[in-house]
C-alpha positions in Angstrom: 206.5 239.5 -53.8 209.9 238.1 -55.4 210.4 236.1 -52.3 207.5 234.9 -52.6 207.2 233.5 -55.7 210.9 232.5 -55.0 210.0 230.5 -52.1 207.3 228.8 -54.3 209.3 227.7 -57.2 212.2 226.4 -55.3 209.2 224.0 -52.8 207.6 223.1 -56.1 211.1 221.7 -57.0 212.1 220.0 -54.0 208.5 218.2 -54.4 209.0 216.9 -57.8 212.5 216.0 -56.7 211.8 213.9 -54.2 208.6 212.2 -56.7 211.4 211.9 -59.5 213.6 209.8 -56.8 211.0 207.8 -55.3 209.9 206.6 -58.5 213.4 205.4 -59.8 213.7 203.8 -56.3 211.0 201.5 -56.8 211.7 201.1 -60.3 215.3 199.5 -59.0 213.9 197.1 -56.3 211.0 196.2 -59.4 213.0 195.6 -62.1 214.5 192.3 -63.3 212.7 189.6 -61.2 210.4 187.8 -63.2 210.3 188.8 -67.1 207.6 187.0 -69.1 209.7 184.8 -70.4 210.0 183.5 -67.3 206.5 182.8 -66.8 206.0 180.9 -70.0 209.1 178.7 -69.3 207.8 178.0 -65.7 204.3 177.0 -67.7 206.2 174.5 -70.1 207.9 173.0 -67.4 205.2 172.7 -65.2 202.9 170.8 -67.8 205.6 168.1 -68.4 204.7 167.2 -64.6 201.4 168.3 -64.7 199.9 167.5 -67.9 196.2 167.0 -67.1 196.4 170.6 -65.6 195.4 169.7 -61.8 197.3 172.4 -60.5 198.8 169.7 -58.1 202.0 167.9 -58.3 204.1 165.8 -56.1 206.9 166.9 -54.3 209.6 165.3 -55.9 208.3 167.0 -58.9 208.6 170.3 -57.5 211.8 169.5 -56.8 212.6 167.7 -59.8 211.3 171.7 -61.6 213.3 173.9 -59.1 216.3 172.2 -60.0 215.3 172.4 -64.1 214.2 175.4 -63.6 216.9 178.7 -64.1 216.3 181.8 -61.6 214.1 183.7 -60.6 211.9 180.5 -60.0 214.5 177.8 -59.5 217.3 177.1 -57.4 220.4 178.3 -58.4 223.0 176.2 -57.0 221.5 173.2 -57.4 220.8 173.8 -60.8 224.2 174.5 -61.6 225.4 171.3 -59.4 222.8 169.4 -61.3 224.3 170.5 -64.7 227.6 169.5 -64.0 226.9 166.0 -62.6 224.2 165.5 -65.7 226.7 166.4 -68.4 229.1 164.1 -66.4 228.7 160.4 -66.4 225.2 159.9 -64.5 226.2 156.2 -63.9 230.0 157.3 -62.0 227.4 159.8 -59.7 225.6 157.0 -59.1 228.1 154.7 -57.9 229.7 158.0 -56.1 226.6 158.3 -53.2 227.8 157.0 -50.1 224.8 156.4 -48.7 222.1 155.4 -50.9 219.2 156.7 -48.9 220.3 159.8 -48.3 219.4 160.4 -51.9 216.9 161.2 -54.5 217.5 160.1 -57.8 215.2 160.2 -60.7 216.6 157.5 -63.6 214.3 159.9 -66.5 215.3 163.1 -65.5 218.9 162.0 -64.6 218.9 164.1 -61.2 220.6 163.1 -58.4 219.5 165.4 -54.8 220.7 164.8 -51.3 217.7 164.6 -49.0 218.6 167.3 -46.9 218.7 169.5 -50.1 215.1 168.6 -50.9 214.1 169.9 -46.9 216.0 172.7 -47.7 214.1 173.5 -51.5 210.7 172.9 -49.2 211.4 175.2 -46.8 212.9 177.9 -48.5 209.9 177.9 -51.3 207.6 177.5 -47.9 205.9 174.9 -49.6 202.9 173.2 -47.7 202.5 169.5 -48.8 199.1 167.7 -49.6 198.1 164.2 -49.2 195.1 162.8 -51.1 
């Protein structure tokens, strides 16, 4: 009778064990990728390229909003290059491009993006693009 109720205790405590563990384990892979601060910033932005709330915008404006955007919605590294050549002279990073066409450059929003960067944004968001 002691073994039994032995047996019982100790499978009744493996079980809750291995609930206990998978439950932290998806509470690490969950955590931390989008708070709703996130979410509200991503809406502010958004409506500064959107603002009669179509729900459509171009792409250079997507990629215009990755790059203003901080993770987990934008694009890390070329937010960070962005920030340095904005706080530099704008003007200099200009005159800096060796090939003009190779570019994007929005005057208002004082970005400057290689092309290939914008095929990379597009395909790494797996964005499909619209024509009206």
């Amino acid at each position: 009778m002691c073994f039994l109720v032995l047996i019982s205790w100790l499978i009744l405590n493996l079980s809750v064990a291995a609930v206990i563990e998978g439950l932290e384990n998806a509470k690490q892979e969950n955590s931390g990728v989008v708070a709703g601060d996130d979410v509200q910033n991503l809406i502010e932005q958004w409506m500064e390229y959107d603002p009669k709330a179509t729900g459509w915008i171009s792409v250079l404006d997507f990629v215009c909003l990755i790059i203003e955007l901080p993770p987990p919605f934008g694009d890390e590294e070329l937010t960070k290059e962005w920030q340095k050549e904005s706080k530099a002279d704008f003007e200099a990073a200009k005159k800096k491009m060796y090939n003009k066409s190779s570019y994007y450059v929005n005057e208002q929003k004082r970005i400057i993006v290689k092309n290939k960067d914008i095929l990379k944004i597009l395909k790494s968001y797996k964005i499909t693009t619209y024509e009206s």
